[in-house]
mmCIF file of the C-alpha atoms, coordinates in Angstrom:
data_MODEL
# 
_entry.id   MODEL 
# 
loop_
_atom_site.group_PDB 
_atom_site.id 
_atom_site.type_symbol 
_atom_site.label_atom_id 
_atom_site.label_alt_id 
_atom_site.label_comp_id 
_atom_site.label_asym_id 
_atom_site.label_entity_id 
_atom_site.label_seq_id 
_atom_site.pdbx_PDB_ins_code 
_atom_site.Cartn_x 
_atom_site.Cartn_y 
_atom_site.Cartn_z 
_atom_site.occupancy 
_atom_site.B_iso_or_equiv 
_atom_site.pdbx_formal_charge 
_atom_site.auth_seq_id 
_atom_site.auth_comp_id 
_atom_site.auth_asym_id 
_atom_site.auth_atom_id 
_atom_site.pdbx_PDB_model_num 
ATOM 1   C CA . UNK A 1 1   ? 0.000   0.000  0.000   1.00 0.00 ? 1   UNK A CA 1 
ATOM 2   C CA . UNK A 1 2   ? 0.870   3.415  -0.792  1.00 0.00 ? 2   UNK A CA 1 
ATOM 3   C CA . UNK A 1 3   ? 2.293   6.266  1.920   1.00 0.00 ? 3   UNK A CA 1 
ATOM 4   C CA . UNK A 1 4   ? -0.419  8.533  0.632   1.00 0.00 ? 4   UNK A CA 1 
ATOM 5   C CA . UNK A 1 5   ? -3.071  9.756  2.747   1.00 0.00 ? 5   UNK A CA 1 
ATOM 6   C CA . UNK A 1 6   ? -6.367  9.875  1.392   1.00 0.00 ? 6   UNK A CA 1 
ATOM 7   C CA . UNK A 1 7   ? -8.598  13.293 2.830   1.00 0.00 ? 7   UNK A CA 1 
ATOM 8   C CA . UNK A 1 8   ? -11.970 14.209 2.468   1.00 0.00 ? 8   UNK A CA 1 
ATOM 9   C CA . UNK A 1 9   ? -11.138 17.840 3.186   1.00 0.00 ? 9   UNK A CA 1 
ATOM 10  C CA . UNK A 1 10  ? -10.607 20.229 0.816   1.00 0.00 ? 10  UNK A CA 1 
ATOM 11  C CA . UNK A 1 11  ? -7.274  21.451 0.787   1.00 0.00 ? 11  UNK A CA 1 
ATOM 12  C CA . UNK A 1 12  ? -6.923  25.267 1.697   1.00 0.00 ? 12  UNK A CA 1 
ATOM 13  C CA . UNK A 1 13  ? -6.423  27.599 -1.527  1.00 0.00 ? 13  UNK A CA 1 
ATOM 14  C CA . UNK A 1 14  ? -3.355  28.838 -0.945  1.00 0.00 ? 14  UNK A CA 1 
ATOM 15  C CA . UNK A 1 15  ? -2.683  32.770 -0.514  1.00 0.00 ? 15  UNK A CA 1 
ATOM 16  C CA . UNK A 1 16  ? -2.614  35.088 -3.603  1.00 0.00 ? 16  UNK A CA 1 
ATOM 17  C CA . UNK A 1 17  ? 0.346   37.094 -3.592  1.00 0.00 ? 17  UNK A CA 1 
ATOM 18  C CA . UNK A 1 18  ? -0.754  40.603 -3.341  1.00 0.00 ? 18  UNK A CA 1 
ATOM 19  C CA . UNK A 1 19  ? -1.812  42.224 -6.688  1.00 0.00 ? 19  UNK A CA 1 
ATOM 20  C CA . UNK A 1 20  ? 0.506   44.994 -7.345  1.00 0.00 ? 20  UNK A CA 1 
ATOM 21  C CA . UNK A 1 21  ? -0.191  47.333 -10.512 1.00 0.00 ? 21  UNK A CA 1 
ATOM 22  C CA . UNK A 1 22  ? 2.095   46.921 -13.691 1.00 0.00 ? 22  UNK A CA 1 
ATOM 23  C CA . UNK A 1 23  ? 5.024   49.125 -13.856 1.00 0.00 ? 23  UNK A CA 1 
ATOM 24  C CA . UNK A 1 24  ? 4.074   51.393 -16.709 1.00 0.00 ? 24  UNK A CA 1 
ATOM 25  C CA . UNK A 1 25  ? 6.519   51.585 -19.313 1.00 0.00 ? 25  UNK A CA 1 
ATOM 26  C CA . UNK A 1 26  ? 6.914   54.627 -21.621 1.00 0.00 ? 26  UNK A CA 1 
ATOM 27  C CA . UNK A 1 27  ? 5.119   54.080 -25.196 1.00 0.00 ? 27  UNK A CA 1 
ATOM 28  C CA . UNK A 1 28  ? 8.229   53.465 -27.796 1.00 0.00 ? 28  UNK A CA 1 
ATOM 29  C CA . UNK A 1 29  ? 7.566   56.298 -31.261 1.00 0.00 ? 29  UNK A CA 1 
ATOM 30  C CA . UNK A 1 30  ? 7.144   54.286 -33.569 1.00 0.00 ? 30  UNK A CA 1 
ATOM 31  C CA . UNK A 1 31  ? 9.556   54.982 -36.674 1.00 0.00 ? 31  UNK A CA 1 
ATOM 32  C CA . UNK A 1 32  ? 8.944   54.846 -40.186 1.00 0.00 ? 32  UNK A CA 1 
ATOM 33  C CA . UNK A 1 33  ? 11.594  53.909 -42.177 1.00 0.00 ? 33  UNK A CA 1 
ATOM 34  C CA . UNK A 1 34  ? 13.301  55.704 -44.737 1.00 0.00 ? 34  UNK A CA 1 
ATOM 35  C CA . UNK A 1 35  ? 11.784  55.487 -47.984 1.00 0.00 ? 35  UNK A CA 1 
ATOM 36  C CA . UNK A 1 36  ? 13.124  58.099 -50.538 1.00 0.00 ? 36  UNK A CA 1 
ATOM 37  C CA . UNK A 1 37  ? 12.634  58.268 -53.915 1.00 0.00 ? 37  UNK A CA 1 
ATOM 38  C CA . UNK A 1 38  ? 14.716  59.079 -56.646 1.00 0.00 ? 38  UNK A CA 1 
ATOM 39  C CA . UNK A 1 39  ? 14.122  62.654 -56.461 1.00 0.00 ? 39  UNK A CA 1 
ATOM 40  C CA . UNK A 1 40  ? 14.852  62.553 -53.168 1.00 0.00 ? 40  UNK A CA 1 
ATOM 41  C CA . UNK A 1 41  ? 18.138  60.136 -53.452 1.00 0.00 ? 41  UNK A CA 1 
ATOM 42  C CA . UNK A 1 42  ? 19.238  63.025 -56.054 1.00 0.00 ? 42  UNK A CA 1 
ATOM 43  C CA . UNK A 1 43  ? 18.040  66.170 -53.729 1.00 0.00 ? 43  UNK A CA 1 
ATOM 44  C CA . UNK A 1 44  ? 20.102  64.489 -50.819 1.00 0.00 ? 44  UNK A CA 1 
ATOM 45  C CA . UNK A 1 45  ? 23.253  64.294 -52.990 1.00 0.00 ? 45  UNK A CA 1 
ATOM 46  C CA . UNK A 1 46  ? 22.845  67.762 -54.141 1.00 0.00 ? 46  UNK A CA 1 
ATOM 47  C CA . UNK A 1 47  ? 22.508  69.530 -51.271 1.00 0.00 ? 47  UNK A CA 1 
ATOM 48  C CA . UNK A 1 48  ? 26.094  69.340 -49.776 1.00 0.00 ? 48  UNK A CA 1 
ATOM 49  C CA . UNK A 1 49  ? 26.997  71.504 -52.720 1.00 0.00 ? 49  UNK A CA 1 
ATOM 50  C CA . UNK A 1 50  ? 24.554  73.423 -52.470 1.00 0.00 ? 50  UNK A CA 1 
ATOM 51  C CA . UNK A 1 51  ? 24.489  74.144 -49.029 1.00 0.00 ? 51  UNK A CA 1 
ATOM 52  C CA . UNK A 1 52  ? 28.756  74.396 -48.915 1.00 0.00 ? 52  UNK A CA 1 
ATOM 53  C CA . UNK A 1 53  ? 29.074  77.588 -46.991 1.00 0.00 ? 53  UNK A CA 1 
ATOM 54  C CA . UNK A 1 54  ? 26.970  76.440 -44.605 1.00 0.00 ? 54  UNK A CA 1 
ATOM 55  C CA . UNK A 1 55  ? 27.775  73.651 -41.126 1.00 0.00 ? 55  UNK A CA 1 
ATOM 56  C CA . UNK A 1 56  ? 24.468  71.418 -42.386 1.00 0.00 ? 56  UNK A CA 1 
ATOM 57  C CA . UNK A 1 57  ? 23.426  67.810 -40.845 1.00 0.00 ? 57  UNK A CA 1 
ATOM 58  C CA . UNK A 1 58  ? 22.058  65.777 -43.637 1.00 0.00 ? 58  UNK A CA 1 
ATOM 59  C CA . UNK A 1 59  ? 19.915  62.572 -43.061 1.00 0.00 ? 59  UNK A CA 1 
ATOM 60  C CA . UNK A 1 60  ? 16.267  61.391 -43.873 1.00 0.00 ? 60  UNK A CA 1 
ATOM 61  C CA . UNK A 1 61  ? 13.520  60.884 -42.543 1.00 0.00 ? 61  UNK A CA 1 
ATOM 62  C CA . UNK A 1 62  ? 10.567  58.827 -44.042 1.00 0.00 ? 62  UNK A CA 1 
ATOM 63  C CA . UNK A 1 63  ? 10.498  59.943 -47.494 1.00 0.00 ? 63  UNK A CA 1 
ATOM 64  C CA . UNK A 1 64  ? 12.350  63.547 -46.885 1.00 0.00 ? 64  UNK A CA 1 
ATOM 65  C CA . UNK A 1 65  ? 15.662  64.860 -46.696 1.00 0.00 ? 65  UNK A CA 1 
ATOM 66  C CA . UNK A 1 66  ? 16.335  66.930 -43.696 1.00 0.00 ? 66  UNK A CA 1 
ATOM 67  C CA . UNK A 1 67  ? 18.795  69.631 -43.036 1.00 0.00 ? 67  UNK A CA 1 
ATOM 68  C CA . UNK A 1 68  ? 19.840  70.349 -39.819 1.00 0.00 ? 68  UNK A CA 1 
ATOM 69  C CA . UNK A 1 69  ? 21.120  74.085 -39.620 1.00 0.00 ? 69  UNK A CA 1 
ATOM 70  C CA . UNK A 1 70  ? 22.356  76.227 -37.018 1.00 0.00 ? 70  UNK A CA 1 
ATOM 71  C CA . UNK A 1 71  ? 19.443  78.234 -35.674 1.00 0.00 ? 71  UNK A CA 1 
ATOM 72  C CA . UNK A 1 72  ? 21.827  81.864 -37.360 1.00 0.00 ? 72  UNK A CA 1 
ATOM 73  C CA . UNK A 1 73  ? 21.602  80.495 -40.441 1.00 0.00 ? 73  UNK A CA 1 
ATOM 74  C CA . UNK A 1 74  ? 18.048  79.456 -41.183 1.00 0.00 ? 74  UNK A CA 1 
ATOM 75  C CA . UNK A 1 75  ? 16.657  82.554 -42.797 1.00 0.00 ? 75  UNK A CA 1 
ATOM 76  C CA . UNK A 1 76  ? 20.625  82.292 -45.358 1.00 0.00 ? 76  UNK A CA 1 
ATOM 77  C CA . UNK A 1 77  ? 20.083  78.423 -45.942 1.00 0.00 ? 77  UNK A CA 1 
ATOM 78  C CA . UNK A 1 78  ? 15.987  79.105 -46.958 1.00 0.00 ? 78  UNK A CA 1 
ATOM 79  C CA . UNK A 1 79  ? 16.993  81.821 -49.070 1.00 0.00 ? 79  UNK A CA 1 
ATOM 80  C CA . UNK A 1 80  ? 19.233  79.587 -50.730 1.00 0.00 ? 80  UNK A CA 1 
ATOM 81  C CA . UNK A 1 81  ? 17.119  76.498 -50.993 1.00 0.00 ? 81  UNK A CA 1 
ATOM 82  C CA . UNK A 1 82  ? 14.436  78.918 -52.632 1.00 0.00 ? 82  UNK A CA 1 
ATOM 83  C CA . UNK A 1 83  ? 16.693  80.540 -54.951 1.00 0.00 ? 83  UNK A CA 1 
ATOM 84  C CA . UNK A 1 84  ? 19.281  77.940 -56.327 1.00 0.00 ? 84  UNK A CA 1 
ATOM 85  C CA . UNK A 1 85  ? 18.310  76.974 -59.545 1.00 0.00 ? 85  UNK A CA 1 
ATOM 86  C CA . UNK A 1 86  ? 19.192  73.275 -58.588 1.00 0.00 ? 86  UNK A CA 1 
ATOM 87  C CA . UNK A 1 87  ? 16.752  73.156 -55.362 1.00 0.00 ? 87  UNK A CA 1 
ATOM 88  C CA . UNK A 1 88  ? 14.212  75.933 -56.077 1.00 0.00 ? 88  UNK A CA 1 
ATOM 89  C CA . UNK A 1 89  ? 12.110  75.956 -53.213 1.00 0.00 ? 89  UNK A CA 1 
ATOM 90  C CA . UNK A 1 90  ? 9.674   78.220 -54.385 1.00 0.00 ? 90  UNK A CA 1 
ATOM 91  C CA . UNK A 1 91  ? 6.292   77.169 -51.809 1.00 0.00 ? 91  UNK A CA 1 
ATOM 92  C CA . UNK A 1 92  ? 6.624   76.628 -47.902 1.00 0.00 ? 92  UNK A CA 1 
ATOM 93  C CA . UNK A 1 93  ? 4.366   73.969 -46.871 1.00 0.00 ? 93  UNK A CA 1 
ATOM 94  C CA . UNK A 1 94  ? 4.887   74.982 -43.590 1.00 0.00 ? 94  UNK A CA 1 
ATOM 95  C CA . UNK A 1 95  ? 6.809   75.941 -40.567 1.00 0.00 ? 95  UNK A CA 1 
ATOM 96  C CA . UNK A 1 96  ? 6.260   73.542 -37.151 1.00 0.00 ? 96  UNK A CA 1 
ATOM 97  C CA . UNK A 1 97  ? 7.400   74.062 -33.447 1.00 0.00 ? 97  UNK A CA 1 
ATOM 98  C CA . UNK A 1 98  ? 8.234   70.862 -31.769 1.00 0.00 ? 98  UNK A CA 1 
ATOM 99  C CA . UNK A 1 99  ? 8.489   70.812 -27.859 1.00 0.00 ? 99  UNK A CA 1 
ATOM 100 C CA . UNK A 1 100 ? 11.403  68.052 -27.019 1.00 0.00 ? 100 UNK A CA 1 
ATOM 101 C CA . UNK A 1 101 ? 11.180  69.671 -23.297 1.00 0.00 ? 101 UNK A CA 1 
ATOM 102 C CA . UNK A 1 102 ? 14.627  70.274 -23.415 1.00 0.00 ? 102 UNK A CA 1 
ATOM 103 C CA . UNK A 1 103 ? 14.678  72.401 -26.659 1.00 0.00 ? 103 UNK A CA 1 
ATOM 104 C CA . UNK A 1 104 ? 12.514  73.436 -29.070 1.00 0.00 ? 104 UNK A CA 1 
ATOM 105 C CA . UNK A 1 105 ? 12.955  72.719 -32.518 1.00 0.00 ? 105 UNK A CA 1 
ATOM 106 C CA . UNK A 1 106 ? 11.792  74.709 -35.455 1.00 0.00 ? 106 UNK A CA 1 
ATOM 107 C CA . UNK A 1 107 ? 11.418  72.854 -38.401 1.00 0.00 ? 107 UNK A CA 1 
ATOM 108 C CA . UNK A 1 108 ? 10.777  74.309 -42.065 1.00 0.00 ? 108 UNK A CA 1 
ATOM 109 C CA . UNK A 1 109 ? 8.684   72.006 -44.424 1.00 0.00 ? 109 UNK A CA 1 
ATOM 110 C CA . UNK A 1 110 ? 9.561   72.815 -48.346 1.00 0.00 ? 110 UNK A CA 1 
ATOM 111 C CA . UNK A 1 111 ? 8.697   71.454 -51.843 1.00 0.00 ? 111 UNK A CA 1 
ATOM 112 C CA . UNK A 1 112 ? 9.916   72.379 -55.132 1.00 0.00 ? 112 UNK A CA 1 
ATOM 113 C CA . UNK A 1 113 ? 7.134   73.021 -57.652 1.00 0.00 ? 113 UNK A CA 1 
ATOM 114 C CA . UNK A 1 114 ? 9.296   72.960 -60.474 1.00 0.00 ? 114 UNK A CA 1 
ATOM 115 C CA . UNK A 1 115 ? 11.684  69.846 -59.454 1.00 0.00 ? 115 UNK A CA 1 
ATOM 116 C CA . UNK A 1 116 ? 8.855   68.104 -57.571 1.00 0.00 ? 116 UNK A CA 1 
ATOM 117 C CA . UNK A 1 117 ? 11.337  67.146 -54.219 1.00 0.00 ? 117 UNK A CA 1 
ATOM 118 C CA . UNK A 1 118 ? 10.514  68.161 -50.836 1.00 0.00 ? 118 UNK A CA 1 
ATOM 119 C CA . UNK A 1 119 ? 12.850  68.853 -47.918 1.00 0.00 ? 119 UNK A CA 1 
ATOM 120 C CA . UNK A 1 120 ? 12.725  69.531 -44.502 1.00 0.00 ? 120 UNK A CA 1 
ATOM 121 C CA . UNK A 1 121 ? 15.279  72.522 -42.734 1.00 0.00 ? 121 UNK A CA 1 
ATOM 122 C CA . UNK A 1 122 ? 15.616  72.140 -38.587 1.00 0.00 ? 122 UNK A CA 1 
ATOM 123 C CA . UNK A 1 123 ? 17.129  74.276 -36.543 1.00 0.00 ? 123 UNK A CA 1 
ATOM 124 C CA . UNK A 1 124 ? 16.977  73.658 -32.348 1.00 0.00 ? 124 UNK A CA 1 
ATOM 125 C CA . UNK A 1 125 ? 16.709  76.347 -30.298 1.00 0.00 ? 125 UNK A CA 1 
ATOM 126 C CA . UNK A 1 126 ? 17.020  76.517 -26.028 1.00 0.00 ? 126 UNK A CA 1 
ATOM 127 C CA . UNK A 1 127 ? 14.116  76.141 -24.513 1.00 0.00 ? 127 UNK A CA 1 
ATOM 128 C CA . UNK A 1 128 ? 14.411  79.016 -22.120 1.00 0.00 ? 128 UNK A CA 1 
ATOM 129 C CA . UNK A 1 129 ? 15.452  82.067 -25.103 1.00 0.00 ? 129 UNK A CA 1 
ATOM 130 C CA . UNK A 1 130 ? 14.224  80.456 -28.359 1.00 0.00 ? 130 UNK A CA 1 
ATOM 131 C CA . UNK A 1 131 ? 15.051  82.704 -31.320 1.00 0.00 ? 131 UNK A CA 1 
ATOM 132 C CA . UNK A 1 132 ? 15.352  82.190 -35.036 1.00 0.00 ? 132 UNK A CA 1 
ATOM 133 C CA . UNK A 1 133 ? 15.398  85.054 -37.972 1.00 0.00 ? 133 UNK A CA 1 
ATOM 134 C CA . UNK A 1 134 ? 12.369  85.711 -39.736 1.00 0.00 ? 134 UNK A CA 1 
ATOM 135 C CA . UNK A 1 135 ? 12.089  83.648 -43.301 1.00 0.00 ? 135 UNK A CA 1 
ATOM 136 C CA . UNK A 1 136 ? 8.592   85.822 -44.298 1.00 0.00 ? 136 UNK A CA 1 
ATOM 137 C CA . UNK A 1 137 ? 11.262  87.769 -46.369 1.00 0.00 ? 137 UNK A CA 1 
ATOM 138 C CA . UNK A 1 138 ? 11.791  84.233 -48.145 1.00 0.00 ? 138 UNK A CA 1 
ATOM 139 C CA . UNK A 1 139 ? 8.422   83.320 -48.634 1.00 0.00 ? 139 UNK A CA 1 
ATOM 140 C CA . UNK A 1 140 ? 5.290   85.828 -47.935 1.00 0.00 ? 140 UNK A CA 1 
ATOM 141 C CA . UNK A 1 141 ? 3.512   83.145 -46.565 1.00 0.00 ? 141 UNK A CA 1 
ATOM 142 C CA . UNK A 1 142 ? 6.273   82.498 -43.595 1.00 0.00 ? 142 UNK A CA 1 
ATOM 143 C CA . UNK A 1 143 ? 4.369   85.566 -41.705 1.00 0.00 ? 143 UNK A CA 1 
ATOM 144 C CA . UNK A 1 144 ? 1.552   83.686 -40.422 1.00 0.00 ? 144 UNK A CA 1 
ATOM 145 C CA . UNK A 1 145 ? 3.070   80.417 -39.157 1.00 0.00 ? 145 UNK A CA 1 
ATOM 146 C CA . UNK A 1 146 ? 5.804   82.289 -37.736 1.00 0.00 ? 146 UNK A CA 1 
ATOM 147 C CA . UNK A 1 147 ? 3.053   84.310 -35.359 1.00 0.00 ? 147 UNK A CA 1 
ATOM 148 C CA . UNK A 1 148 ? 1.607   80.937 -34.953 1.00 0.00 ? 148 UNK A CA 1 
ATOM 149 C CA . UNK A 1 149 ? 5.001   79.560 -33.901 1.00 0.00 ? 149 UNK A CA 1 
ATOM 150 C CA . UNK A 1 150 ? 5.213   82.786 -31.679 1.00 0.00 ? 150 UNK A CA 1 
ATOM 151 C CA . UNK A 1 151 ? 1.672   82.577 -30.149 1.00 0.00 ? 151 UNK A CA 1 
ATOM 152 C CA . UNK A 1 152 ? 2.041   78.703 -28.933 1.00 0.00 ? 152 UNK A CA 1 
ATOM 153 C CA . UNK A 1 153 ? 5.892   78.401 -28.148 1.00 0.00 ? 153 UNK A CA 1 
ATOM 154 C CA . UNK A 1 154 ? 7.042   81.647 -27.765 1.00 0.00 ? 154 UNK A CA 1 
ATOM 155 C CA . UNK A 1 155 ? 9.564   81.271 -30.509 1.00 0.00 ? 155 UNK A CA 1 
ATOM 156 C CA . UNK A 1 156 ? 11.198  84.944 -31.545 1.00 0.00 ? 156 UNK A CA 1 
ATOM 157 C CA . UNK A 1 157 ? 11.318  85.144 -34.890 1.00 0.00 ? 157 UNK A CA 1 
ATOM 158 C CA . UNK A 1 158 ? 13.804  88.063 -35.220 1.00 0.00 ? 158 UNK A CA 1 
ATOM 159 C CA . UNK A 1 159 ? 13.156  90.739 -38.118 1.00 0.00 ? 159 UNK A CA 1 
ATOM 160 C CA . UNK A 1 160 ? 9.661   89.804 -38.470 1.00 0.00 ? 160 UNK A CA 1 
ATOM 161 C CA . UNK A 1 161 ? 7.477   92.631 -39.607 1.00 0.00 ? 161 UNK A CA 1 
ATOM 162 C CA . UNK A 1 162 ? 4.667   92.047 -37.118 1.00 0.00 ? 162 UNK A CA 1 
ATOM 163 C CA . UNK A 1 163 ? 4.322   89.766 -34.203 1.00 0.00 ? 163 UNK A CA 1 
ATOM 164 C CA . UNK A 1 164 ? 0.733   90.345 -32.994 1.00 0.00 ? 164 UNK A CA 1 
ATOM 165 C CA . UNK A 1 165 ? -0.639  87.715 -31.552 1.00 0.00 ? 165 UNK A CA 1 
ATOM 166 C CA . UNK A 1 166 ? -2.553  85.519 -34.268 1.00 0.00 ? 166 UNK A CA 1 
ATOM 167 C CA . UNK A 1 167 ? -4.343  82.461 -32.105 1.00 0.00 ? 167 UNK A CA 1 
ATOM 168 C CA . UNK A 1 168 ? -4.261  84.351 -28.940 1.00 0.00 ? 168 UNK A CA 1 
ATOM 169 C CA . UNK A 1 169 ? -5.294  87.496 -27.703 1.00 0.00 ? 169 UNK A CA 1 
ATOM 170 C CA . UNK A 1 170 ? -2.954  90.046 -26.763 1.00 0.00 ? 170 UNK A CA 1 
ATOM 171 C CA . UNK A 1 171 ? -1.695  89.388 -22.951 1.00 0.00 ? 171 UNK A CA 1 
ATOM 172 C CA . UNK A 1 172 ? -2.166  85.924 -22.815 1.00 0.00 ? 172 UNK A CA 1 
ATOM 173 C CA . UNK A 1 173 ? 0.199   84.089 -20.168 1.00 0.00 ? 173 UNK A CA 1 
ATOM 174 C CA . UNK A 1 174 ? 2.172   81.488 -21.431 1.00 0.00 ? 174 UNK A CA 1 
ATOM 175 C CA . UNK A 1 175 ? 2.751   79.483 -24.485 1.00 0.00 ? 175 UNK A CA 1 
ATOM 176 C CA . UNK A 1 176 ? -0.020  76.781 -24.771 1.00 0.00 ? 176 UNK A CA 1 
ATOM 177 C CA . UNK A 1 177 ? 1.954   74.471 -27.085 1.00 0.00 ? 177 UNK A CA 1 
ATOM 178 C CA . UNK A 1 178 ? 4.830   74.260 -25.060 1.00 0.00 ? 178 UNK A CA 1 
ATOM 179 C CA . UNK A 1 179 ? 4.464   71.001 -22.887 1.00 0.00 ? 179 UNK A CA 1 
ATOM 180 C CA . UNK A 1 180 ? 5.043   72.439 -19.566 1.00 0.00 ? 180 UNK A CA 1 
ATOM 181 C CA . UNK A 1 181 ? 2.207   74.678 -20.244 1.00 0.00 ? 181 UNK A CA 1 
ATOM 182 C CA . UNK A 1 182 ? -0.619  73.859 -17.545 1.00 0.00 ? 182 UNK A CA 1 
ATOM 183 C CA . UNK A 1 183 ? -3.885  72.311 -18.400 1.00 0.00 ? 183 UNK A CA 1 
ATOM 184 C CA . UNK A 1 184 ? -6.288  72.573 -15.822 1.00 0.00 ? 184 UNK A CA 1 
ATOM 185 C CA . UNK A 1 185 ? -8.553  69.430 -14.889 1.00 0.00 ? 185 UNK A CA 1 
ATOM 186 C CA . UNK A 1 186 ? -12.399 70.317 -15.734 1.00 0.00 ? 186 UNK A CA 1 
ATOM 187 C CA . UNK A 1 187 ? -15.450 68.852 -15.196 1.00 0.00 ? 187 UNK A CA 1 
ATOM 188 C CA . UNK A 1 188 ? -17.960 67.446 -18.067 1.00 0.00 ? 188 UNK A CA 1 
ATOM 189 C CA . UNK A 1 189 ? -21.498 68.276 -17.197 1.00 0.00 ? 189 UNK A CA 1 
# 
């Protein structure tokens, strides 16, 4: 016969180990990858000639060459990517602020009509005096995204002709774009 002891009891469930909530973990960006096309594989080889006089990062990013500039140069380096016969930049898709909390990064999205390529010019600016020249010299249409850029980062666009406030009114506290920028918790009703 066998040592084992045969019970009519129900054994006792054992004790759950305490339920502790999951460590949150930080959602990972995900990244595209880089996808140019010839235009773009050409525009990327031209632009270190073009660009010569002028300390430039090159790399891509999904399907379009980026130049990273020193935040001086910007309004120099548009004026040249609009008016080199090789690049002709001729319409500004747009210009975007990007809050990385420790800088600010101003980033100028352009397309060539003519040539049919499309770039993208960054320049990073401290988050505490964040200044760039004014490209509404460049292109016309630079005037109201760089008030927009003003109005929700406080980005200076030096030289600019006029800097009223475009989203906001005039004495508004703070830059709401920026991500330290307070939103306060409300009610639905």
């Amino acid at each position: 016969m066998s040592d084992e002891r045969v019970s009519n009891v129900p054994e006792k469930p054992k004790a759950e180990a305490p339920v502790r909530p999951a460590h949150r973990k930080e959602p990972e960006a995900p990244t595209a990858p880089v996808a140019l096309d010839e235009r773009g594989t050409a525009l990327s080889e031209l632009l270190p000639k073009a660009f010569s006089r002028f300390e430039v990062e090159y790399g891509a990013a999904m399907d379009e060459v980026v130049a990273k500039v020193k935040p001086a140069d910007v309004a120099e380096v548009c004026r040249t990517a609009k008016e080199d016969g090789r690049l002709s930049f001729d319409y500004l898709r747009s210009i975007s602020v990007v809050d990385y909390v420790e800088r600010l990064e101003v980033n100028y999205h352009l397309f060539s009509m003519d040539k049919r390529h499309k770039m993208v010019i960054k320049a990073s600016v401290p988050h505490d005096s964040p200044s760039v020249p004014t490209v509404s010299g460049v292109w016309r249409g630079a005037d109201w995204y760089e008030r927009e850029g003003h109005d929700l980062f406080g980005v200076v666009f030096e030289g600019h002709p006029d800097m009223r406030p475009l989203l906001l009114y005039e004495g508004f506290e703070g830059h709401p774009g920026r991500k330290s920028f307070p939103f306060h918790e409300y009610d639905e009703w």
